[in-house]
C-alpha positions in Angstrom: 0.0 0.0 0.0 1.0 4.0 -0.8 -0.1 6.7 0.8 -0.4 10.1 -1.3 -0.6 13.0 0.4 -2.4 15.9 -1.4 -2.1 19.2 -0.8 -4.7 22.2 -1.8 -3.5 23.5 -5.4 -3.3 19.5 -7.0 -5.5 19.3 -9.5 -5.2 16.3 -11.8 -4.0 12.8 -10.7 -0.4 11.6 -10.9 1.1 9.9 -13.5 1.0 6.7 -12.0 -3.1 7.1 -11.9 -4.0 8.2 -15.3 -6.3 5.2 -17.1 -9.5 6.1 -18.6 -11.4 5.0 -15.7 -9.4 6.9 -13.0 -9.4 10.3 -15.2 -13.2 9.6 -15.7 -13.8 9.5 -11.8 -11.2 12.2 -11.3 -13.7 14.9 -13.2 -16.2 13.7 -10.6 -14.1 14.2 -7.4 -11.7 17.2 -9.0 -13.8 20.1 -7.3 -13.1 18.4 -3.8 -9.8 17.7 -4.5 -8.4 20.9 -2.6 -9.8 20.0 0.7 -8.6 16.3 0.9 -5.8 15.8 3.3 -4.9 12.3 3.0 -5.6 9.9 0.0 -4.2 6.0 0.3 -3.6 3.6 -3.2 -4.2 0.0 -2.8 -2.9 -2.4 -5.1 -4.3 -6.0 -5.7 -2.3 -8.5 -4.2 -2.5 -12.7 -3.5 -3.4 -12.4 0.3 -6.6 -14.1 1.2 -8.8 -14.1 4.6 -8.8 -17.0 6.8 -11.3 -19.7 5.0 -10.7 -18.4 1.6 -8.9 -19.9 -1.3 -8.5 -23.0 -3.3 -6.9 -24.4 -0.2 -9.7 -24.4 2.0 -11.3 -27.9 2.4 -14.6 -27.8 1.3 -17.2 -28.8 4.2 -18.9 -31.9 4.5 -22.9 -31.4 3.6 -25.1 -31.9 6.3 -26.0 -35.3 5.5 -22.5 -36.8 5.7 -22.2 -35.1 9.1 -25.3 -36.1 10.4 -24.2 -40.0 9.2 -26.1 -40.5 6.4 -29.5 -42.5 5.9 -29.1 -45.0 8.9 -28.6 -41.8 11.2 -31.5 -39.7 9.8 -33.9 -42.6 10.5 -32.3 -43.5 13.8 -33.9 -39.9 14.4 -37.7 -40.1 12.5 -38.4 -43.4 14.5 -38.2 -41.8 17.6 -39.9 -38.8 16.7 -42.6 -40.4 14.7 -43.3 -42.8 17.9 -43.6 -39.8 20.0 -46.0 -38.3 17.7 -48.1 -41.6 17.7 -48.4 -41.0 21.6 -50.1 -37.3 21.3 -53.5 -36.2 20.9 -52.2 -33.2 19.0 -50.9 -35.3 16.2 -54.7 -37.8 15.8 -55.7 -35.8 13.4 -53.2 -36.3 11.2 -52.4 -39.6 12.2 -55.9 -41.5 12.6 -54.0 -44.6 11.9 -50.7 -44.1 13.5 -47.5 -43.2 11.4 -46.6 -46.0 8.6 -43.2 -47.7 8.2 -43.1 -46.4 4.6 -44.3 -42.8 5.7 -41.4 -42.4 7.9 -38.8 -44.0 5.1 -40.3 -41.1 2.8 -39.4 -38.2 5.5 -36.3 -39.7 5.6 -35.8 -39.7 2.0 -36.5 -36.3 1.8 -34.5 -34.8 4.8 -31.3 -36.8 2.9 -32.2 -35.3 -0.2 -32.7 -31.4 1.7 -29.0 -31.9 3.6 -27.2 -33.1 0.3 -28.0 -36.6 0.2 -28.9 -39.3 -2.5 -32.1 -37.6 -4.8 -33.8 -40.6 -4.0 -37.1 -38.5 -3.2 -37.1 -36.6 -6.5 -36.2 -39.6 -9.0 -38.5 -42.4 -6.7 -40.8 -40.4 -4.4 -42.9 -37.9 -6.9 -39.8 -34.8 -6.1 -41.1 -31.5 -4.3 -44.9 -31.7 -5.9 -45.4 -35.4 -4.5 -44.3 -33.3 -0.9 -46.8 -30.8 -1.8 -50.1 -33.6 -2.3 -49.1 -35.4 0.8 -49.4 -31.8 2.6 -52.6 -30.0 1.0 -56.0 -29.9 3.1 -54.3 -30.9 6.0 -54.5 -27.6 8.1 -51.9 -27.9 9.6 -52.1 -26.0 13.7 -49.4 -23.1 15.0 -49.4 -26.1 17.6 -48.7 -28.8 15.8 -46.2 -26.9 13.8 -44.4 -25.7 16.9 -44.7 -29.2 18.4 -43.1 -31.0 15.6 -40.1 -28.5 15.8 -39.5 -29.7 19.2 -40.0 -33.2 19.1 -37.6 -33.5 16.6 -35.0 -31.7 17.9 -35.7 -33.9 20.3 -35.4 -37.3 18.4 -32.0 -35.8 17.2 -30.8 -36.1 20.4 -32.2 -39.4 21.0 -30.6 -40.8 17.9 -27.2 -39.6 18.8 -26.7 -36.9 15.8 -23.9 -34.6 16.2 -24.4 -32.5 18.5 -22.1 -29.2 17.8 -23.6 -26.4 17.3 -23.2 -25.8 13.9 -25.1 -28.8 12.7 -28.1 -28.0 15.3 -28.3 -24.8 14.1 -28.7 -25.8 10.6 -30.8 -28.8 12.2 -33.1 -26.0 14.0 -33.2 -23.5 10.9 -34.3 -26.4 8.6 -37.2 -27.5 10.6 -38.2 -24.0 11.3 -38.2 -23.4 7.7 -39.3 -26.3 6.6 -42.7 -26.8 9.6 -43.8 -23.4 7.9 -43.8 -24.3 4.5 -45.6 -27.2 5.3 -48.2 -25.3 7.6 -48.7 -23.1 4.6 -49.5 -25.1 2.1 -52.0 -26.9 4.3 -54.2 -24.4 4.3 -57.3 -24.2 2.5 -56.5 -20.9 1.0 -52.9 -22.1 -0.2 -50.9 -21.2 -3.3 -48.3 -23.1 -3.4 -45.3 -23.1 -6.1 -45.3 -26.4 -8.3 -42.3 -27.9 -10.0 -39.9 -26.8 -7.9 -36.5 -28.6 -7.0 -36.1 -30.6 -3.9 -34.6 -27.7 -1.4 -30.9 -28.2 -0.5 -30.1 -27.1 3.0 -26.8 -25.9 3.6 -24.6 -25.0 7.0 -25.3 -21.5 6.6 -23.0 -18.6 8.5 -21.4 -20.9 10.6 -19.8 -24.4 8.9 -18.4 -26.8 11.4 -14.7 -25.6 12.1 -12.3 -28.8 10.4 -8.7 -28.1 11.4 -5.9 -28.4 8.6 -4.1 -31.7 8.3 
């Protein structure tokens, strides 16, 4: 880095600052020029921030973190039993939770963290998700509820439990519990064709020290 000091008086830039593009914003600053006191020149050079570069190992997506298919249904089974237990849930659940209901939330939470698209290329994809959800009226309650208990189940089945991958955990079912409680709704327009969402770690991927 230089540092120019400018004085009142200078009126065109030096010769080391004389492209097009400077001269073009120096007519825009040129009346102001006399009162500057201090002006500093950067020049590009090859230092990067922490976590930048083609060095930086990529991060793992959330479904490789969490341990892949066995470890997202080591956490619906739990949560779907629990559900089974609660009035809240008899609505939606006359019958109690199937075996291939809960394989299908699976499917699509592997698909969401960066998982096998099993649920788009076997399962009907993101307007299959839509049908299963429309005319349910969905409660705040139950939505809240479901949010919790599966937060819940994540503990129960073991998944990692830093704090990065609960967030992401936590800010997935938030998001997701929404969506679903509004497209429930009788008065629901919901966007067809759409992709199978990808979730990702957000602000704050886990921390992986260098080899």
């Amino acid at each position: 880095m230089s540092t120019l000091s400018l004085t009142p008086g200078i009126s065109r830039p030096s010769s080391a600052n004389r492209s097009d593009a400077f001269r073009a914003f120096f007519e825009h600053i040129q009346p102001h020029v006399g009162r500057i006191e201090e002006m500093q020149h950067y020049e590009r050079t090859t230092v990067v921030a922490p976590g930048v570069g083609a060095d930086t190992p990529t991060p793992p997506s959330l479904y490789e973190w969490a341990g892949g298919e066995r470890a997202l249904l080591r956490m619906i089974d739990p949560f779907y039993d629990e559900v089974e237990q609660l009035e809240l849930f008899r609505g939606l659940f006359p019958d109690g939770v199937s075996e291939r209901h809960r394989e299908r939330v699976a499917a699509w939470l592997a698909e969401g963290f960066g998982g096998p698209a099993h649920y788009s290329s076997d399962l009907g994809g993101y307007d299959a998700m839509l049908d299963h959800h429309r005319g349910l009226q969905i409660t705040p309650e139950q939505r809240a509820s479901f949010v919790t208990l599966m937060s819940r189940a994540a503990h129960t089945a073991a998944l990692p439990s830093d704090p990065e991958f609960r967030s992401a955990l936590v800010t997935y079912l938030e998001w997701g519990t929404r969506l679903a409680f509004e497209n429930s709704q009788p008065s629901a327009t919901p966007f067809e064709g759409a992709p199978v969402p990808r979730w990702g770690w957000g602000e704050a991927p886990p921390y992986q020290p260098a080899d």
